[in-house]
DRENLO-886116 format. One line per field, with one value per residue (C-alpha): residue number from 0; x, y, z. Coordinates in steps of 0.2 Angstrom, whole numbers. Layout:
# residues N
num	NUM  ... .
u	X  ... .
v	Y  ... .
w	Z  ... .
//
This chain:
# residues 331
num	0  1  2  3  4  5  6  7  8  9  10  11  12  13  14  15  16  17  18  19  20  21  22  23  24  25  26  27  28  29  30  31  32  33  34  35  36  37  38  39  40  41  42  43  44  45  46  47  48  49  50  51  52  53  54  55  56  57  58  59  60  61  62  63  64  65  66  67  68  69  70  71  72  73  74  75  76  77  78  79  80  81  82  83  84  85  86  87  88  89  90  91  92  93  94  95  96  97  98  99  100  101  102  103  104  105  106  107  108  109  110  111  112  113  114  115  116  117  118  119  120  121  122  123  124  125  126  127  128  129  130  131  132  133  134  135  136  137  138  139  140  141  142  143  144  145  146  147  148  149  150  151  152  153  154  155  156  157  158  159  160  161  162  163  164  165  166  167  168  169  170  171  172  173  174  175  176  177  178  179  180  181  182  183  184  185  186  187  188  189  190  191  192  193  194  195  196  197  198  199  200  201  202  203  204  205  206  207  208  209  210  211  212  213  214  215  216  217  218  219  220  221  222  223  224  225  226  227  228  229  230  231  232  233  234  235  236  237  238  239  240  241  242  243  244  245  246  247  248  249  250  251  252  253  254  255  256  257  258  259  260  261  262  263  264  265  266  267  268  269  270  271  272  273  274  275  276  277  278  279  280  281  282  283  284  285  286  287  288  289  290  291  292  293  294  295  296  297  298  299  300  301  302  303  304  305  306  307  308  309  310  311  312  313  314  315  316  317  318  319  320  321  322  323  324  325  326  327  328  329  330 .
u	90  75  67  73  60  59  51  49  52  41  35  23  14  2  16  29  14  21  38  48  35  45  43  51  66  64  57  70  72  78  81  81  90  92  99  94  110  110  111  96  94  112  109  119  123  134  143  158  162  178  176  161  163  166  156  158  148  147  134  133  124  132  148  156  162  157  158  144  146  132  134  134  125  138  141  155  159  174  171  175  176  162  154  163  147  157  147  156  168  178  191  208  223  227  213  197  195  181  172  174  159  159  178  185  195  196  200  213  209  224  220  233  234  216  223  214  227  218  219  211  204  218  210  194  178  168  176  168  172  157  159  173  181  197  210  217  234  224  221  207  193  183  167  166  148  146  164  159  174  182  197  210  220  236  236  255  260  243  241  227  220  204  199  185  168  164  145  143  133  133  135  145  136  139  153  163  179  181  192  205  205  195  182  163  151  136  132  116  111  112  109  126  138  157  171  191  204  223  227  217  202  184  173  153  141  125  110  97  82  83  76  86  96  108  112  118  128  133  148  144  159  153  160  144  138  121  113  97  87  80  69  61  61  71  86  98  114  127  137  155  158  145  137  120  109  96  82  69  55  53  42  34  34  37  36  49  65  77  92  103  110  121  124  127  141  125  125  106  103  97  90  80  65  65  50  37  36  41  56  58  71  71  80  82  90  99  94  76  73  62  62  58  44  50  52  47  60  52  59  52  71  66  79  92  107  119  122  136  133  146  152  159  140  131  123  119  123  114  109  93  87  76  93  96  109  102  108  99  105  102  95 .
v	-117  -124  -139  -154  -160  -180  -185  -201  -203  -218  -224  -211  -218  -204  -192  -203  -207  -203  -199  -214  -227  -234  -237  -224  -232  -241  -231  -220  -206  -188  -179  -159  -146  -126  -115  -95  -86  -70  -57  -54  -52  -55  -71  -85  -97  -112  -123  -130  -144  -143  -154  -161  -142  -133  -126  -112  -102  -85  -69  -66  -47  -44  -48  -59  -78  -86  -102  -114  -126  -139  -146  -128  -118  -103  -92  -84  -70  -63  -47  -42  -26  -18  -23  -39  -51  -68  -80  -95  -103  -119  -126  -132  -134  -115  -108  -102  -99  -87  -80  -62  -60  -42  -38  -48  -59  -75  -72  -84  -82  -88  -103  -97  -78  -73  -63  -61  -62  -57  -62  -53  -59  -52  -43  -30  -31  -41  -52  -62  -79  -88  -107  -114  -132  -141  -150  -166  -155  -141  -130  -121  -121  -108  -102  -83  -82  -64  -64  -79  -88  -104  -100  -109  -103  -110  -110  -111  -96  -86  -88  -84  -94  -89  -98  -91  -97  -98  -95  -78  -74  -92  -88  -103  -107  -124  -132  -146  -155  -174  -187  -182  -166  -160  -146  -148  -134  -127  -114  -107  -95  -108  -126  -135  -140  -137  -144  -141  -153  -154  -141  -128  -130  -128  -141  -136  -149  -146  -155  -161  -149  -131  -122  -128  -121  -130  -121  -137  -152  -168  -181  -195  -204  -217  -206  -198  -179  -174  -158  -148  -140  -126  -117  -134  -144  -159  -171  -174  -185  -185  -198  -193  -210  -213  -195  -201  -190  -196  -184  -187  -172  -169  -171  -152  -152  -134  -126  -134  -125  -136  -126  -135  -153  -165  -182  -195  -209  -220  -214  -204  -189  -175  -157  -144  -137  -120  -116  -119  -113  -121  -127  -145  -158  -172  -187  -198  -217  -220  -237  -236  -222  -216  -200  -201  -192  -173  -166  -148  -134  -127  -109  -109  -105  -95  -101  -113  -109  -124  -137  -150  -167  -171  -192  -192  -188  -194  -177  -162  -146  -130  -111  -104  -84  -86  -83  -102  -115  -131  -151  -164  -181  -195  -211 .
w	-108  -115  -109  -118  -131  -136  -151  -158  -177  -184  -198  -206  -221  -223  -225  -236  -249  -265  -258  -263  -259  -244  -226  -213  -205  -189  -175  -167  -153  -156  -142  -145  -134  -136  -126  -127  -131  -122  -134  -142  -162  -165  -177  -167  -180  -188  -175  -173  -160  -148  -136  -122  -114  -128  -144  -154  -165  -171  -170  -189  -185  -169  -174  -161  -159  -144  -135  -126  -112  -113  -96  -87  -98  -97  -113  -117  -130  -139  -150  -169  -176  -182  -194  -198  -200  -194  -205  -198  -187  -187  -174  -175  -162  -168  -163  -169  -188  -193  -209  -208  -221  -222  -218  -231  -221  -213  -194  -182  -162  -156  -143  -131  -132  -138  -149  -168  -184  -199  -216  -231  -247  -262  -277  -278  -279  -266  -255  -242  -236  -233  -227  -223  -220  -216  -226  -219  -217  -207  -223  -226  -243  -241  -254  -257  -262  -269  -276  -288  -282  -273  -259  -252  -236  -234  -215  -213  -226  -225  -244  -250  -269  -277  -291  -302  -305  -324  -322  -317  -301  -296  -278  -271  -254  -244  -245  -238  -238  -244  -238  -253  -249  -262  -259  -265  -267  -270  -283  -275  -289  -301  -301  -303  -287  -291  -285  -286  -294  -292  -305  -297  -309  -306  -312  -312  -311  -317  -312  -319  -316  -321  -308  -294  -281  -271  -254  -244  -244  -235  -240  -230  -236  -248  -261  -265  -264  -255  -258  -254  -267  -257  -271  -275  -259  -264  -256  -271  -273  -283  -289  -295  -300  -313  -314  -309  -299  -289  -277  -266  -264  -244  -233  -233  -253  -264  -245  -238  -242  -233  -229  -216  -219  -213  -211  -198  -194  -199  -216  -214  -221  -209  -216  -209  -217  -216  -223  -214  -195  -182  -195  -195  -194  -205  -208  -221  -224  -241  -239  -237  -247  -235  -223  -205  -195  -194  -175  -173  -163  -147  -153  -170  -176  -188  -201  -196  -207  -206  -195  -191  -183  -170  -169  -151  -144  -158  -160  -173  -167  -176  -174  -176  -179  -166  -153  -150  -151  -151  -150  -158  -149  -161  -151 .
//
């Protein structure tokens, strides 16, 4: 484990000048942890929180899910086939639910037996399940980036829905699951998000600068969409309500490339700037308008991918290519 690393996020008016004209939020502590995952070059990467003693992730080029006690430091692994490039992992009472990328299925590791039930993307072409979220009834939204499409995996049946993307190569990218169960998304190789309705079709919401590229989002329950622009360097919100869209350039500028983004029980913002080396995490408050001070990672990280903040310890959990999982207490 790396030593811990305290920053102080204060009020940085040099930086913020022309970024919204307002103060930082009121000075506050973030407190950064990684821990070195033991196998080397094997891309350790999106989070998911079980419990105080218990968080998964996956080793995107490796091709295994593994777990992470915080308090004892201990790793543990479970392989995939070859060649299956998990790309995420989220966690229910079931088990572990994983992206087999390059597989074309999304993978169950049953919590009692360990055993791993498979199920494949229908149809040809490419199929792989890229980021995945829960509905309120344990279901699962998934986006297939290179397939141009939006899935949905009844849990229960092992149905498998994909709804097509309009815009071809869109990429759908990040995506989340809102409190009515309806999936947001990003369309990385264009610059529209997308969501799903009732009847099972897709809506593409275009925003309002042609050269972005949302990879990104956060719902922080307000009703509103939060995006990052990673080819221009922006935060974005999206109002579904009135349509409005609102962004704020960060902190790093055109070099940023914020990638990872979350947000917090407080309602901030948090994104990493991938960029620039050491990447960066940064937060920002709705209310102020205002970002705080960014806090550099020990390990560089490379490139941190995606990132989940977790309310029972008030913390962001993330993976980094430089073969780290790291925490981020917020104070």
């Amino acid at each position: 484990m790396r030593p811990s690393h305290l920053m102080t996020c204060a009020a940085a008016a040099a930086l913020l000048a022309g970024i919204g004209g307002s103060p930082a939020p009121a000075a506050s502590e973030v407190e950064v942890t990684e821990w070195d995952v033991p196998w080397e070059h094997s891309r350790p990467r999106d989070p998911w929180v079980e419990s105080a003693e218990r968080v998964w992730f996956v080793g995107q080029r490796d091709h295994y899910v593994a777990t992470l006690d915080p308090q004892s430091g201990e790793f543990e692994r479970i392989d995939l086939e070859d060649g299956a490039g998990p790309h995420t992992v989220i966690w229910n009472e079931r088990g572990a639910w994983y992206a087999g990328n390059r597989a074309d299925h999304i993978g169950l590791i049953d919590a009692q037996t360990g055993e791993i039930e498979r199920f494949m993307l229908p149809g040809e072409g490419r199929r792989d399940p890229h980021t995945m979220d829960f509905t309120s009834a344990g279901d699962i939204w998934f986006s297939v980036q290179h397939g141009n499409q939006i899935g949905h995996l009844d849990t229960e049946s092992g149905e498998i829905t994909l709804h097509e993307v309009a815009t071809g190569g869109a990429r759908p990218y990040g995506l989340l699951v809102d409190d009515q169960d309806r999936p947001w998304v990003t369309l990385f190789g264009t610059n529209k998000l997308a969501t799903v309705d009732a009847s099972g079709a897709v809506a593409e919401i275009e925003l309002p600068r042609a050269d972005a590229r949302p990879r990104r989002l956060a719902l922080p329950g307000d009703g509103t969409v939060w995006y990052v622009d990673y080819a221009g360097g922006y935060l974005g919100r999206y109002d579904p309500a009135s349509g409005e869209v609102d962004e704020w350039q960060t902190p790093a500028g055109h070099e940023s490339r914020p990638y990872a983004m979350t947000s917090d029980d407080d309602g901030r913002l948090w994104l990493f700037e991938t960029g620039i080396f050491p990447n960066r995490l940064v937060g920002f408050d709705p209310q102020t308008e205002s970002f705080t001070e960014p806090v550099e990672l020990d390990s560089g990280g490379g490139t941190v991918r995606h990132m989940v903040f977790d309310p029972d310890s008030g913390s962001i959990w993330f993976g980094t290519d430089t073969d780290t999982v790291g925490r981020a207490v917020l104070k």
